[in-house]
C-alpha positions, -999 to +999 in steps of 0.1 A: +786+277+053+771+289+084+735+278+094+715+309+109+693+299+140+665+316+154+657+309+190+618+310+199+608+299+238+593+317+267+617+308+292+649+333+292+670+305+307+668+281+279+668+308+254+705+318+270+716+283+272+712+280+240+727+309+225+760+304+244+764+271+233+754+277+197+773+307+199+807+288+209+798+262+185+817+259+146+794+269+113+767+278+141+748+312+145+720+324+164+704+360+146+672+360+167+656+355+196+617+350+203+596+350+233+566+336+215+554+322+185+541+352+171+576+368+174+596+334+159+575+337+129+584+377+125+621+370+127+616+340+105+604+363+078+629+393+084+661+371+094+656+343+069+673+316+092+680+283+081+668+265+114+639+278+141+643+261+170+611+263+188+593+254+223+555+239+216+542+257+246+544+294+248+518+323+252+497+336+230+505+317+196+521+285+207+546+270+186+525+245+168+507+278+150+542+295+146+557+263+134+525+263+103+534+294+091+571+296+091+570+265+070+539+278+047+560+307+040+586+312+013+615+318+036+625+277+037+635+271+071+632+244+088+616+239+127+629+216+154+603+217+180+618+214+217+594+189+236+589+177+270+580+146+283+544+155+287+538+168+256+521+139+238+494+156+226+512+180+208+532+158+187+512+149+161+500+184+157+534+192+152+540+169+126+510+181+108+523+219+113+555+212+090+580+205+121+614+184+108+624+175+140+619+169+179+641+174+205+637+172+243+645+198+261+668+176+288+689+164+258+730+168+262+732+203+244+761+185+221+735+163+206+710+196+200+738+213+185+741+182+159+707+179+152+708+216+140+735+204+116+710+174+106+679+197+101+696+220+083+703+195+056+670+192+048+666+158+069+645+153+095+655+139+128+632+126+158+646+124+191+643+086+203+625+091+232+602+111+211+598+081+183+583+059+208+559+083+224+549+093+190+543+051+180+527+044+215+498+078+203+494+060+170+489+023+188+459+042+211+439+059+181+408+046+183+397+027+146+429+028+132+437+001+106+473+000+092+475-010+052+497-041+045+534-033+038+532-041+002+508-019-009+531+004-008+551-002-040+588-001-028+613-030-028+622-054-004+652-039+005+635-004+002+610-020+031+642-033+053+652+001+049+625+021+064+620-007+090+651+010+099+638+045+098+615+033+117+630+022+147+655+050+147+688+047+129+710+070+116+720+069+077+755+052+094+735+029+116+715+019+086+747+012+065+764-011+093+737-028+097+725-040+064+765-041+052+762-013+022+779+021+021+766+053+037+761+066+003+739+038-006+716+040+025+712+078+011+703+067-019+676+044-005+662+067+019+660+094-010+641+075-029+616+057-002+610+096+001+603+103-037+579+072-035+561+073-004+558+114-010+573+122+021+583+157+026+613+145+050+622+113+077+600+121+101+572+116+080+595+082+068+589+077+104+551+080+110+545+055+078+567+029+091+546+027+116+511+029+102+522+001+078+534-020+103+567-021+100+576-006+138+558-022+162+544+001+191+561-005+226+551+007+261 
């Protein structure tokens, strides 16, 4: 099955990196290109691709908007927002706007081309750098108070689990390190989803966090 990308940023440049790499790239294919968030969400509407991957700063409707309405729509694809390093403020936004994943935009284009793959699936998928920018705006929210870990209603091992999520690790990583199969840590993180009603990781990701469970770090 080949996964149909759409391309939305302002810069030409990264738009053509991109598309050669996806382009070269196995079960990969890019149908559209977009200059700005009003134009992503057109071709998200008349291309129907699986995956947008979209810049959070561009003229007139940034990607944040965009991002809202793709995923409000009935089309079902999923947004990877590509991110800079000074782009904190946008994050949670993001998040809020129905984005799957981050990326940064000085990734290796190998591990872009996998988190395509990721997204695609339905999973969401933070970039690591990303994960701790996003704690650390969390940690400085003025009044915040995070609800004991418990009060969530999952198991113990369910908690370990999204401790996990929390600070990163893959499905894989997740298996290795608690010694169960890769199918099992699926199985966990499908249901932490079902229970904590969490439309995908990154969300998995955010609550870890709120509950306490991944410490902020600066």
């Amino acid at each position: 099955m080949t996964v149909r990308v759409v391309l939305a940023d302002d810069q030409p440049l990264v738009r053509a990196a991109l598309r050669m790499v996806i382009g070269e790239a196995t079960g990969l294919e890019v149908v559209g290109e977009a200059g700005n968030g009003a134009e992503a969400v057109e071709l998200a509407g008349s291309e129907r691709p699986d995956v947008v991957v979209m810049d959070i700063r561009m003229p007139g409707m940034d990607g944040i908007e965009a991002t809202r309405l793709i995923t409000e729509g009935s089309g079902g694809a999923q947004v990877i927002m590509l991110t800079t390093f000074d782009d904190d403020d946008y994050l949670y936004g993001a998040l809020r706007a129905g984005a799957a994943g981050f990326l940064v935009k000085d990734m290796a284009l190998d591990d872009i081309l996998d988190a395509i793959r990721v997204v695609a699936t339905g999973d969401g998928l933070l970039a690591p750098s990303v994960t701790r920018r996003l704690i650390r705006e969390f940690a400085e929210r003025p009044g915040f108070a995070a609800p004991a870990p418990r009060a969530l209603g999952i198991t113990d091992r369910e908690r370990e689990v999204l401790t996990l999520i929390g600070n990163g690790l893959s499905n894989t990583e997740i298996a290795a390190r608690l010694s169960i199969s890769v199918a099992t840590a699926k199985t966990y993180v499908t249901r932490l989803l079902a229970k904590l009603d969490a439309r995908d990781r990154v969300r998995l990701v955010i609550i870890a966090y709120e509950v306490g469970l991944v410490a902020a770090t600066r």
